[in-house]
C-alpha positions as CSV (number, residue, x, y, z in Angstrom):
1,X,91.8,86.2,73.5
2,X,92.2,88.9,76.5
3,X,94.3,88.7,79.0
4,X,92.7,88.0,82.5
5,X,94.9,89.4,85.5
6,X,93.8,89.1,89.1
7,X,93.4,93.0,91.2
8,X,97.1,92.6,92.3
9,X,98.8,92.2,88.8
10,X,96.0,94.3,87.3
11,X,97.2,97.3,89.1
12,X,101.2,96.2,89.2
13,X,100.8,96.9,85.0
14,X,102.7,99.6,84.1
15,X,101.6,102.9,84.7
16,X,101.3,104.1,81.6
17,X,98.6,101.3,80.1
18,X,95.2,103.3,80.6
19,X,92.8,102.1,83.0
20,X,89.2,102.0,81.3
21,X,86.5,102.1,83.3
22,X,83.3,100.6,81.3
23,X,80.7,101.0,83.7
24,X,78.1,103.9,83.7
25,X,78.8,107.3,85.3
26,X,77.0,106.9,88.6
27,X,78.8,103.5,89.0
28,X,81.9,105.5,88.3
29,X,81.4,108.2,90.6
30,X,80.5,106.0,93.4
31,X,84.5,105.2,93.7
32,X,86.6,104.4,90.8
33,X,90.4,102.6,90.7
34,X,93.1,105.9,91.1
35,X,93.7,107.3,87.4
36,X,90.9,105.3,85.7
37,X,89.3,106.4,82.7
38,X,85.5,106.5,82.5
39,X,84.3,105.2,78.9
40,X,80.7,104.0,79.6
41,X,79.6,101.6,77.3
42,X,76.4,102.1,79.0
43,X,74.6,105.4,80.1
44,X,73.1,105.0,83.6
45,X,69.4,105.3,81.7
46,X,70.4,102.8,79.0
47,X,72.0,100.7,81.8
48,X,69.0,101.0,83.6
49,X,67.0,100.3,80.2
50,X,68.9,96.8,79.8
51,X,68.5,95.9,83.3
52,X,64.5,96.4,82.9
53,X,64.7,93.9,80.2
54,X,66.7,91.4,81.6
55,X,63.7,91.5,84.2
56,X,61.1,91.3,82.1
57,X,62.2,89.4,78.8
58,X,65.2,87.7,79.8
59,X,69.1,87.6,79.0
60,X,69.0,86.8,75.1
61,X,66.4,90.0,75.0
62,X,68.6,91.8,77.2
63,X,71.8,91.3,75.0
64,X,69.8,92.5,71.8
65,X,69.2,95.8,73.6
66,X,72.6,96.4,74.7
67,X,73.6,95.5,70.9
68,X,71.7,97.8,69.5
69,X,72.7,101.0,72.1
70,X,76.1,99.9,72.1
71,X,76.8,99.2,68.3
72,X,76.2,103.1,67.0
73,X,79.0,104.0,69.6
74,X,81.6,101.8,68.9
75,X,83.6,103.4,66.5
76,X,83.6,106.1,68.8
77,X,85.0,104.2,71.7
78,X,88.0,102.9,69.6
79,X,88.2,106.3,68.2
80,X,88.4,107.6,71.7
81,X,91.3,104.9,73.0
82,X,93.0,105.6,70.4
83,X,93.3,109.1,71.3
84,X,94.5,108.5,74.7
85,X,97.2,105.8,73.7
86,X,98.4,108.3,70.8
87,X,98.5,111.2,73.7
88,X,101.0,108.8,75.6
89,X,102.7,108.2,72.7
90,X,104.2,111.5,73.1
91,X,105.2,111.1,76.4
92,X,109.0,110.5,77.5
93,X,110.4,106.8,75.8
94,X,109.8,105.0,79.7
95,X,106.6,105.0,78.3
96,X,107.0,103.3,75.0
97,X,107.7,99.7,74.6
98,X,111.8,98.4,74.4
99,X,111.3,98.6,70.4
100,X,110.4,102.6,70.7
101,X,106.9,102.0,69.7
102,X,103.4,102.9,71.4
103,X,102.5,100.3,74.2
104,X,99.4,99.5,72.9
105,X,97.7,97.3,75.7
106,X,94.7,98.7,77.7
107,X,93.5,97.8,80.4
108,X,89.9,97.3,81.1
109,X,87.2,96.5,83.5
110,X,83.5,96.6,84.2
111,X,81.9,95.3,87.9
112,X,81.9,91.7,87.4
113,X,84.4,91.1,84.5
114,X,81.7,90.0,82.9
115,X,79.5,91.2,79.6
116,X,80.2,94.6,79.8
117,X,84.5,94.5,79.8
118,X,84.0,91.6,77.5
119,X,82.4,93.2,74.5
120,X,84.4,96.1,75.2
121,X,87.8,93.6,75.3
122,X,86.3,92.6,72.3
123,X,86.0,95.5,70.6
124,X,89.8,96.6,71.2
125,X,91.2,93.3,69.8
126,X,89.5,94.3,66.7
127,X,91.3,97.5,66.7
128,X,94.3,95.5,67.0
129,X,94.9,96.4,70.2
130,X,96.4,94.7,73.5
131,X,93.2,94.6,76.3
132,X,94.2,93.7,79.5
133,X,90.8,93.0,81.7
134,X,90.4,92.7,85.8
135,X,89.3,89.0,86.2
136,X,86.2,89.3,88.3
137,X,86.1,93.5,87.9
138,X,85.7,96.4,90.0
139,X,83.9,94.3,92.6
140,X,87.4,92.2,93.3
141,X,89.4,95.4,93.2
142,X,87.4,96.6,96.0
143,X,87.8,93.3,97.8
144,X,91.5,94.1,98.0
145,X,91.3,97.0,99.1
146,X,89.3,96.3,101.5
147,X,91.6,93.1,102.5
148,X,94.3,95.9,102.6
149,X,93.1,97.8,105.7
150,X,93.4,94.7,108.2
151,X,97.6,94.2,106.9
152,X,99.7,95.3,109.5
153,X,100.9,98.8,109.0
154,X,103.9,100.6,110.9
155,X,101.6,103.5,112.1
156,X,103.0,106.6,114.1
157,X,100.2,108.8,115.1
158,X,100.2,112.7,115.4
159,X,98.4,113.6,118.2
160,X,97.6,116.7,119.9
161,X,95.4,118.7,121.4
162,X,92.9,121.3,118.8
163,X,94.8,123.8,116.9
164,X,98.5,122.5,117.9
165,X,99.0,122.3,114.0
166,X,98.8,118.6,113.6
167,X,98.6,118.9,110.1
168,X,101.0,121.4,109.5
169,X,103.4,119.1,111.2
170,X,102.7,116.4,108.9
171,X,103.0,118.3,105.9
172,X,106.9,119.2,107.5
173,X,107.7,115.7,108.1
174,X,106.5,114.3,104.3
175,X,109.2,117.5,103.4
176,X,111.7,115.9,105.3
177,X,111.2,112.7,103.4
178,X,108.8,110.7,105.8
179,X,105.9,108.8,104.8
180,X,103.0,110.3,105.3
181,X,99.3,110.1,104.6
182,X,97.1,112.5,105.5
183,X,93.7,111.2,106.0
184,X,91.9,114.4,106.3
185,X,93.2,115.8,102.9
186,X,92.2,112.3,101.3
187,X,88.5,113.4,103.1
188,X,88.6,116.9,102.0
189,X,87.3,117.9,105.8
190,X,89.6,118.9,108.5
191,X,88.1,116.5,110.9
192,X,86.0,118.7,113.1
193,X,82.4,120.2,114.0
194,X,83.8,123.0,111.6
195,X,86.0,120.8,109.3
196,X,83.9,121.0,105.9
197,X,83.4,125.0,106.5
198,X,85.3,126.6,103.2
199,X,86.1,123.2,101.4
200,X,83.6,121.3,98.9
201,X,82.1,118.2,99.0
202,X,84.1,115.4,100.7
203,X,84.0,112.0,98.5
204,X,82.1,108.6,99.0
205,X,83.3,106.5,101.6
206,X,83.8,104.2,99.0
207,X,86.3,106.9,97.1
208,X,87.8,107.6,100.4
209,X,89.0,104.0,101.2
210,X,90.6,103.7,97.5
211,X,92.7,106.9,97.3
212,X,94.0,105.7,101.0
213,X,94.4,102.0,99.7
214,X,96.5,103.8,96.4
215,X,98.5,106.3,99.1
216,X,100.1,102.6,101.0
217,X,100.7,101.0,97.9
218,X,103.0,103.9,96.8
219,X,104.5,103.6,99.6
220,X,107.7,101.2,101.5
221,X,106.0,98.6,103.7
222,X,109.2,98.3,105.4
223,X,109.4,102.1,106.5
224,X,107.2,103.6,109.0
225,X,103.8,106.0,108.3
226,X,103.0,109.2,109.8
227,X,99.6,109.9,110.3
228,X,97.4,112.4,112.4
229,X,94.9,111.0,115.3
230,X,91.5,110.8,113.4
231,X,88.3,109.5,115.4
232,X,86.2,106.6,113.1
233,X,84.8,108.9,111.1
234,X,86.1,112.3,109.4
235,X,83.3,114.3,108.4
236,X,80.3,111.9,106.7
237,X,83.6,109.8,105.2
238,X,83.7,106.1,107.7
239,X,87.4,105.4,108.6
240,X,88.2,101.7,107.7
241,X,87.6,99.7,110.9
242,X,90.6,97.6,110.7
243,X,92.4,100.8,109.6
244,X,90.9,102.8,112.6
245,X,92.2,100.1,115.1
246,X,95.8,100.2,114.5
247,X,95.5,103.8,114.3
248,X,94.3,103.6,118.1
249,X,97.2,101.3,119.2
250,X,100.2,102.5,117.0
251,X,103.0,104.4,118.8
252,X,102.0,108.4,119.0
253,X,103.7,111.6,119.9
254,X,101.6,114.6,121.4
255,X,101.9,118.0,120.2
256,X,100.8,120.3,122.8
257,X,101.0,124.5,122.6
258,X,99.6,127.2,124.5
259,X,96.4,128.1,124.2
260,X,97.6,131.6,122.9
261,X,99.1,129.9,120.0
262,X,96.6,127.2,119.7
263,X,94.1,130.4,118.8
264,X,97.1,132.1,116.4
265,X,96.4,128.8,114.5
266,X,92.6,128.4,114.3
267,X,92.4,132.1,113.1
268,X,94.8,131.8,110.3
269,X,93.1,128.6,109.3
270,X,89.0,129.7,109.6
271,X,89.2,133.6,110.3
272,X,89.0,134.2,106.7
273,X,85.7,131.7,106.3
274,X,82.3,132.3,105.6
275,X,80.5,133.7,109.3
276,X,77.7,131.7,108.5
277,X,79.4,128.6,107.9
278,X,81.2,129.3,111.4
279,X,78.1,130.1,113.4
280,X,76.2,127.0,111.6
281,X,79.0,124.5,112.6
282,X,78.9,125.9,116.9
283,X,75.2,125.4,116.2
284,X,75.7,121.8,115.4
285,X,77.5,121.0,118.9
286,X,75.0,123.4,120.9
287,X,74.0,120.0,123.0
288,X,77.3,119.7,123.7
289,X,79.0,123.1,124.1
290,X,75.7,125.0,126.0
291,X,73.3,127.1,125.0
292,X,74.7,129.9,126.9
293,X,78.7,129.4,125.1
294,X,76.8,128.7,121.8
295,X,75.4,132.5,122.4
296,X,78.3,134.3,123.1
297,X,80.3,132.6,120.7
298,X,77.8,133.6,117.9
299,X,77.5,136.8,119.5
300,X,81.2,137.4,119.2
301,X,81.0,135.9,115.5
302,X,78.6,138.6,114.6
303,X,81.1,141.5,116.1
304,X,83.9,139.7,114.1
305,X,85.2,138.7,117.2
306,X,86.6,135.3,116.0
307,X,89.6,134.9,118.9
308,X,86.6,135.0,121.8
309,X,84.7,132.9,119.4
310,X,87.7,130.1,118.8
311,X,88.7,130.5,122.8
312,X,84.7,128.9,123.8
313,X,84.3,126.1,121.2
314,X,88.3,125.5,121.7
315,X,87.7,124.7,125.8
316,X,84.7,122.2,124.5
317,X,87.3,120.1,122.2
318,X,90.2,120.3,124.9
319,X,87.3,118.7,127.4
320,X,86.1,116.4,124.9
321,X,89.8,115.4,123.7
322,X,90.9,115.2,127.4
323,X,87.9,112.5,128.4
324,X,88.7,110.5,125.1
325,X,92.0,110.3,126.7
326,X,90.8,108.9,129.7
327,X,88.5,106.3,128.2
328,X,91.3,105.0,125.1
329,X,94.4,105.7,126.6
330,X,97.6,105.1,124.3
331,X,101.1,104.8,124.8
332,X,102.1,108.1,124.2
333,X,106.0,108.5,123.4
334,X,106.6,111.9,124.2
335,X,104.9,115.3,124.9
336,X,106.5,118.0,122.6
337,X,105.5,122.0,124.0
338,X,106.5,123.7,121.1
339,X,105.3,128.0,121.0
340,X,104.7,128.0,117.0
341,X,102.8,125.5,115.2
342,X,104.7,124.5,112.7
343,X,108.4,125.1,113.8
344,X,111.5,123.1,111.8
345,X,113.2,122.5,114.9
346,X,110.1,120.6,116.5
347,X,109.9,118.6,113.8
348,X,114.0,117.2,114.0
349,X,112.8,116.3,117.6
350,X,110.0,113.9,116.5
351,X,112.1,112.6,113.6
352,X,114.8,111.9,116.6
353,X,112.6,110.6,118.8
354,X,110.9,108.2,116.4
355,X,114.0,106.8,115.6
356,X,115.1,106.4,119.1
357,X,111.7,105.1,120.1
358,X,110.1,103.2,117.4
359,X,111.1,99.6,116.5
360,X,108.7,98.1,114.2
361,X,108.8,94.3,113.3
362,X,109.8,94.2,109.8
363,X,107.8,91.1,108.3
């Protein structure tokens, strides 16, 4: 008989035992567990061809159809497992079981825990190996991740005004060993009007809030996280509400540079981008900016002009950033002026004063 584990031993398994995914590729793609395996015992058509049935005949009809589209494929599957327990075989010995031989338990889940991770269980066994399946499926994996967001984090927010290097500076602190999680690389969109110009598609909200449920459990609960001032949402990707609200109460430190150098920054990081992309994005905020800034800035776009171009649309988000201040204010713990983003020195000072400032209650 298969072992049943709940989400929280589920994923505390050891890294090695594959994660396979049974459900069908759109259900897959939607949001998966982090390092999962996709091994569809049904297609989305067939999936949708079983469902039909289960409609219209009932469940005993149902199961025959599954049977007979799942039945030519199962050699395959075990075939297929197989292959990816025999790839880890040849991995380092942590991976191997005390005896030196292949760890053959897999892990296995579907979206209820029901049929679908069953048969599959099922099929393993037979192939004598070890299934391990997520008692009530993908559906309570999300629950926990979900559950997740409203535990207490020890949150430090980056903050700063556009083009201070926010970013950059949390990239310097995870190199100087803090935690860090940087939500707009987990997005795949820098967080702006202009913030999906050069990069691909961002991931579902769904995806989002599992990678950034996987980042914390990597991480020491005791220790404090870094992360950069976000608004609710980042791009078309929804910030976790409980998530969003300690971000808007934790502890923050505010970057601040000169404009001059604020502009040094936005050109290395969109000179190089697509003119239409740019021009498309100020079009997006012409309510906001002005039709007459929206012109010139395009205008300057068009004679490669990007510095006049950044210096318009920057004096919207300093306006925008300054009023947000007024209407959430946070306990800021100090104002860093710093003249280059992304300077060593700056970030000893933040590291110094987080540890002179910060004094979260260990639970």
């Amino acid at each position: 008989m298969p072992e049943s584990l709940p989400a929280q031993k589920f994923l505390d398994v050891d890294s090695h035992v594959p994660i396979i995914d049974v459900r069908s590729p759109s259900e897959f793609a939607s949001g998966h567990i982090a390092g999962a395996i996709n091994v569809p015992l049904l297609d989305d058509g067939q999936r949708a061809e079983v469902g039909i049935a289960y409609k219209e005949s009932g469940a005993e009809e149902a199961f025959i159809d599954g049977l007979e589209i799942v039945g030519p494929k199962m050699a395959g599957f075990v075939r297929l497992v197989k292959e990816i327990l025999k790839q880890r075989q040849a991995k380092p010995k942590a991976d191997l079981t005390e005896t030196g031989e292949i760890d053959r338990r897999v892990r296995v889940h579907c979206w209820r825990g029901g049929m679908r991770s069953g048969a599959f269980a099922w099929l393993m066994e037979q192939a004598s190996l070890r299934p391990q399946i997520l008692k009530g499926g993908y559906k309570s994996f999300r629950t926990a991740v979900l559950d997740s967001f409203a535990q207490p984090h020890q949150l430090v927010v980056l903050s700063g005004l556009t083009g201070a290097g926010k970013t950059k500076y949390l990239h310097l602190l995870k190199r100087k060993g803090e935690q860090v999680v940087d939500l707009e690389g987990i997005a795949n969109h820098r967080g702006s009007a202009f913030g999906g110009v050069g990069l691909g598609d961002q991931p579902t909200t769904e995806s989002f809030e599992n990678q950034l449920f996987e980042e914390f459990r990597s991480m020491d609960p005791k220790k404090r996280v870094w992360v950069e001032d976000e608004g609710n949402r980042i791009g078309s990707v929804n910030v976790p509400g409980p998530f969003y609200q300690q971000i808007r109460h934790a502890p923050a430190v505010f970057i601040d540079a000169p404009i001059e150098r604020r502009l040094d920054h936005l050109l290395e990081v969109y000179g190089d981008l697509d003119l239409s992309g740019l021009a498309y994005s100020i079009e997006k905020i012409r309510k906001r900016l002005g039709g007459q800034n929206v012109k010139a800035a395009i205008e300057a776009l068009d004679q490669q002009d990007f510095r006049t171009a950044a210096r318009i649309v920057l004096q919207y988000y300093d306006k925008t950033y300054m009023k947000a201040v007024e209407t959430m204010p946070r306990a800021l713990m100090t104002q860093f002026s710093v003249e280059h983003t992304g300077d060593d020195a700056v970030v000893e000072k933040i590291i110094a004063t987080a540890n002179a400032n910060i004094h979260h209650r260990v639970e």
